[in-house]
C-alpha positions as CSV (number, residue, x, y, z in Angstrom):
1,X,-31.7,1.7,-101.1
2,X,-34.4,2.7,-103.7
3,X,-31.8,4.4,-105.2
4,X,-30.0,1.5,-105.4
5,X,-32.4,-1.2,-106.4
6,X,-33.4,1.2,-109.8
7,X,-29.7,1.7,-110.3
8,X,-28.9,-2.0,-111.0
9,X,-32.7,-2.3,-112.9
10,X,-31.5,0.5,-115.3
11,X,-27.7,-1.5,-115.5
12,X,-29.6,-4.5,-116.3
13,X,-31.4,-3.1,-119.7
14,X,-28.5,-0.3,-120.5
15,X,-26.7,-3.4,-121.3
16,X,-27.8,-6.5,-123.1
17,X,-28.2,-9.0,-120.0
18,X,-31.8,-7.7,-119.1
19,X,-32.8,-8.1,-122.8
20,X,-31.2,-11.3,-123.6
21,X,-32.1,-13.1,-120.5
22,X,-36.0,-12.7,-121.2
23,X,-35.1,-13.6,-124.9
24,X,-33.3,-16.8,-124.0
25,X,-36.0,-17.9,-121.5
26,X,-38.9,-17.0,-123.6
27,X,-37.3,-18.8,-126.8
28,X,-36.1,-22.1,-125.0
29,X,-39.2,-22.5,-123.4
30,X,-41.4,-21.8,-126.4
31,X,-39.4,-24.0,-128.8
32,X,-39.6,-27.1,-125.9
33,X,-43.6,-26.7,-125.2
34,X,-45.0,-25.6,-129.2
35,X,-42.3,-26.2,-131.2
36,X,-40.2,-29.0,-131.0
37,X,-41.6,-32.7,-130.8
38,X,-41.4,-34.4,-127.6
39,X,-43.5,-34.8,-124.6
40,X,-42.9,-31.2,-123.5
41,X,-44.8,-30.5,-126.7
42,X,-48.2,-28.9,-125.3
43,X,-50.9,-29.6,-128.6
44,X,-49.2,-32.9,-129.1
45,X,-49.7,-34.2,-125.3
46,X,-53.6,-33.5,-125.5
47,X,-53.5,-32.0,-122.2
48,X,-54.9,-28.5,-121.2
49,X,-51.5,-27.9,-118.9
50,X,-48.6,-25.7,-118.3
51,X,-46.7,-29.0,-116.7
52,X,-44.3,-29.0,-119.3
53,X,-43.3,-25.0,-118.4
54,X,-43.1,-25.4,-114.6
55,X,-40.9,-28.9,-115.5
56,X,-38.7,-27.0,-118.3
57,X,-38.1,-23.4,-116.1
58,X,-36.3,-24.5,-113.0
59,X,-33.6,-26.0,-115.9
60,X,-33.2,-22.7,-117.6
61,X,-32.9,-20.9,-114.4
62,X,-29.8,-22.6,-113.2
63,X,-28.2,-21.2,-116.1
64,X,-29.8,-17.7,-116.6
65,X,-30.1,-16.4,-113.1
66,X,-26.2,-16.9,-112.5
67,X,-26.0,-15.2,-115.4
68,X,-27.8,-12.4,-114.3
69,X,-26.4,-11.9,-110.7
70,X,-22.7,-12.9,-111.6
71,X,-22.4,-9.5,-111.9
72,X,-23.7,-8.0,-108.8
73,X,-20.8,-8.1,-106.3
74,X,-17.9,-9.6,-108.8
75,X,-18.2,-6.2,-111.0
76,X,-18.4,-3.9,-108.0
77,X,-15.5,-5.7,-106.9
78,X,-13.1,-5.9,-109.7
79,X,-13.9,-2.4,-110.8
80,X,-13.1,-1.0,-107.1
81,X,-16.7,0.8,-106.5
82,X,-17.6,-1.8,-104.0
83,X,-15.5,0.5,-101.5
84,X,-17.4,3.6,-103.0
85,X,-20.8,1.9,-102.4
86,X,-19.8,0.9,-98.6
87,X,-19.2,5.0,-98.5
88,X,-22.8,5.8,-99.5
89,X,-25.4,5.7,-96.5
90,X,-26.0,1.7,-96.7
91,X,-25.9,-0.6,-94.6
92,X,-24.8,-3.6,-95.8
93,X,-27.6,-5.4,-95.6
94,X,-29.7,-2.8,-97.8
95,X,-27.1,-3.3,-100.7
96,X,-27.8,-6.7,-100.6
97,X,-31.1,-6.6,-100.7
98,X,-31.5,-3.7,-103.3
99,X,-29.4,-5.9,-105.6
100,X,-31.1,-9.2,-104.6
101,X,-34.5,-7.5,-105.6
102,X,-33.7,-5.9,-108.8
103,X,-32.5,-9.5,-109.8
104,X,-35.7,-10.9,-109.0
105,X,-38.0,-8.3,-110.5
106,X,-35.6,-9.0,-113.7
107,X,-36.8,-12.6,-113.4
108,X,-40.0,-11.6,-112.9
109,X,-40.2,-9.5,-116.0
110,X,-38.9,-12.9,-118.1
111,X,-42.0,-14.5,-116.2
112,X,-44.8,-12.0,-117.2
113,X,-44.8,-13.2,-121.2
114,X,-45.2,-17.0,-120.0
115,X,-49.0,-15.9,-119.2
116,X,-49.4,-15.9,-122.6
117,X,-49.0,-19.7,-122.5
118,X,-51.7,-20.1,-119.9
119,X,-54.1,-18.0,-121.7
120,X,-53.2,-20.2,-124.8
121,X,-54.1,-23.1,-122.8
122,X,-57.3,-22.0,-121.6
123,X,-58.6,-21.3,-125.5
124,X,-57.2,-24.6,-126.6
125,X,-58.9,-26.5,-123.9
126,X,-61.6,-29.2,-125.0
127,X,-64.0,-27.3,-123.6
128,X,-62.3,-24.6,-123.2
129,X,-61.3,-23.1,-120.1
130,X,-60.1,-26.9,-119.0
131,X,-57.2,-26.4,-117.0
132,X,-56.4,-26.3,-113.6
133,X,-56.4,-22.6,-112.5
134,X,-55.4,-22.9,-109.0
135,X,-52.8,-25.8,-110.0
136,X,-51.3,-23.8,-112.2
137,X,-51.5,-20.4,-109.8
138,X,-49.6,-22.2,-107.5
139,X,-46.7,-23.4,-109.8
140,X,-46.6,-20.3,-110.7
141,X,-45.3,-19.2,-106.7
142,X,-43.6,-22.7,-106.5
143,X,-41.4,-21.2,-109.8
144,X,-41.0,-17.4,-108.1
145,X,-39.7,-19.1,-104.5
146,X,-37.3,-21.3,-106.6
147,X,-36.0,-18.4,-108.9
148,X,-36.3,-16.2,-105.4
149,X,-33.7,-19.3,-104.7
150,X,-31.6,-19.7,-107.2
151,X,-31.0,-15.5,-106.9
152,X,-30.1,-15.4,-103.7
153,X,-26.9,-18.5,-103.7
154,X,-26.5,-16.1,-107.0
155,X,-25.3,-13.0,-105.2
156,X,-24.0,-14.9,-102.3
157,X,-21.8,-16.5,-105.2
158,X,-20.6,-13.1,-106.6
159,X,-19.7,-11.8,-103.3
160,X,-17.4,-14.3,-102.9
161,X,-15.1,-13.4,-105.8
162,X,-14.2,-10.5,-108.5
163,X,-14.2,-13.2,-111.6
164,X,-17.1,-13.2,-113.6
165,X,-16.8,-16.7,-114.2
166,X,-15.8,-18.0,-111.1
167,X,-19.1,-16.4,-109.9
168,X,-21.6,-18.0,-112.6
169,X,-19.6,-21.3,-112.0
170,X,-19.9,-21.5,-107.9
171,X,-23.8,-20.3,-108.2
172,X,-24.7,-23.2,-111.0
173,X,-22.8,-25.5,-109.1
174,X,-24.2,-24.6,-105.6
175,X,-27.8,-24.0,-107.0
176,X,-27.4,-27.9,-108.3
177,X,-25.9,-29.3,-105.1
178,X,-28.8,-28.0,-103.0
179,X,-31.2,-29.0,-105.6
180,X,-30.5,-32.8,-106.4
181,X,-27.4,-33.2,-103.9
182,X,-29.5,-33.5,-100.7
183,X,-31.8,-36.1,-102.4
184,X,-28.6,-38.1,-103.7
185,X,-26.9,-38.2,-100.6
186,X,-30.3,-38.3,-99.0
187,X,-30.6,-42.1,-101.0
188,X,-27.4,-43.6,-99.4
189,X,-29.1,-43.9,-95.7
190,X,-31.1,-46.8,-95.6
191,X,-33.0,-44.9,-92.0
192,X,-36.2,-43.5,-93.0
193,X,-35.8,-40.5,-90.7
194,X,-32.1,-39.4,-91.9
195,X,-33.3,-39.8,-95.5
196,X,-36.7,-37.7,-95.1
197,X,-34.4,-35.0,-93.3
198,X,-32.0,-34.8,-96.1
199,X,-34.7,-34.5,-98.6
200,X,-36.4,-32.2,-96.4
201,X,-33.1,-30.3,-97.2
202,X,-33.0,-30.1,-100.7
203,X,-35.0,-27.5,-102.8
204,X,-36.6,-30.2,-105.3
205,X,-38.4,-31.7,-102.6
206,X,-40.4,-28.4,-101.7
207,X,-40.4,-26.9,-105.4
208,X,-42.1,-30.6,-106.6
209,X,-44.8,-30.2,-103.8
210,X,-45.4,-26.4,-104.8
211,X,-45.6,-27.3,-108.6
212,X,-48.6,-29.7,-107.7
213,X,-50.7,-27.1,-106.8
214,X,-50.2,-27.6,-102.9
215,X,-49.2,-24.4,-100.8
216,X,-47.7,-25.6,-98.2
217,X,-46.6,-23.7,-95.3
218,X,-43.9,-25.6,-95.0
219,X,-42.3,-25.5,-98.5
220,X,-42.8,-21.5,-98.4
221,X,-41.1,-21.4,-94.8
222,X,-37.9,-23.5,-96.2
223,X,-37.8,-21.0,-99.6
224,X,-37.5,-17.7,-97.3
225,X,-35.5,-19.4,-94.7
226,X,-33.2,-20.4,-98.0
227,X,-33.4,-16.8,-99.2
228,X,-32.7,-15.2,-95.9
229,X,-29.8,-17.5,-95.1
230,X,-27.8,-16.7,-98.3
231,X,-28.3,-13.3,-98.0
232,X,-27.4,-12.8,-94.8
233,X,-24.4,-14.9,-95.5
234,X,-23.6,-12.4,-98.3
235,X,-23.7,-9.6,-96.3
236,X,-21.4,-11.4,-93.5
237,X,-19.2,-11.8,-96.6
238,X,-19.2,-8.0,-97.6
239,X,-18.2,-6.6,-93.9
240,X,-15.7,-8.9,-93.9
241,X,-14.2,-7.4,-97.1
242,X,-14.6,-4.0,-96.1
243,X,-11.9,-4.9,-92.9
């Protein structure tokens, strides 16, 4: 599986998706919170905060990270070495995993340089050091169990097809639905208990309680039961192929 896992690292920076996804993310971000005007705009809100990154991030990711794992299964698929990796000794649930988690450590990587906007923070703080620490630690987890998300309906998306696009398409539009659809449909019962559970559902409800500060049990139980349920699902999806 190791084997694996550096494989599709490597495949990620011998071409220019690695490089460019930690470009795009870096730059968007950086132009939204120090650049461009508006209340995302960190010296102009007067606040000692990384709000405006943990608000901006989960937007960019629905984009980038089924960019990145588009490619996982679709590729292996429409080249024919899916078969040759079901040969190697694999099971299917440590292919999925290998490529899950070089995915994530890719997203992780375009994380890393967004500490330089904390330790910005912290010197431009009136006094300085005046930000929220643990606040902050904890959107920081809140962001990692969302992208953790957003990854996993990724490769579950590319192992449903061998089209590129098809696979960045399903994953954007499935990463939206179970952010915001839940909540939308969630709105239409006028029952207090049917409504909670269908927020309950959704992944903005536990990402916004994360991105407070809170660490919540619960909100880190829903993220890995989320993660676990798509990958699984993925590797139901790649025995069925092999028959």
């Amino acid at each position: 599986m190791y084997s694996l896992f550096t494989k599709e690292i490597k495949s990620f920076f011998h071409s220019l998706t690695g490089y460019m996804v930690i470009i795009v993310f870096l730059l968007i971000n950086s132009l939204f919170m120090w650049v461009f005007e508006g209340p995302m705009n960190i010296p102009d809100g007067g606040y000692a905060s990384l709000e405006a990154l943990f608000s901006l991030a989960p937007w960019v990711f629905l984009v980038l990270i089924p960019a990145i794992t588009m490619r996982s299964l679709a590729e292996e698929k429409r080249t024919g070495t899916l078969e040759l990796l079901f040969t190697r000794p694999l099971s299917k649930l440590q292919i999925v995993v290998a490529k899950y988690l070089a995915a994530v450590v890719l997203i992780v990587l375009a994380l890393l340089p967004t500490l330089v906007y904390y330790f910005s923070v912290i010197a431009l703080g009136s006094p300085q050091g005046n930000i929220d620490h643990g606040g902050t630690w904890g959107s920081y987890i809140g962001l990692l169990l969302l992208a953790g998300a957003y990854a996993a309906i990724g490769i579950f998306c590319s192992s449903l097809t061998d089209n590129l696009v098809v696979a960045f398409l399903l994953s954007v539009l499935l990463s939206v639905f179970i952010c915001f659809g839940f909540e939308q449909i969630g709105q239409l019962f006028t029952m207090d208990r049917a409504g909670n559970l269908l927020l309950s559902l959704g992944i903005t409800e536990h990402y916004q309680s994360l991105s407070r500060g809170v660490i919540d049990t619960r909100d880190i139980v829903y993220f890995a039961a989320l993660i676990a349920i798509f990958l699984l699902l993925t590797k139901t999806v790649l025995e069925r192929s092999k028959n």
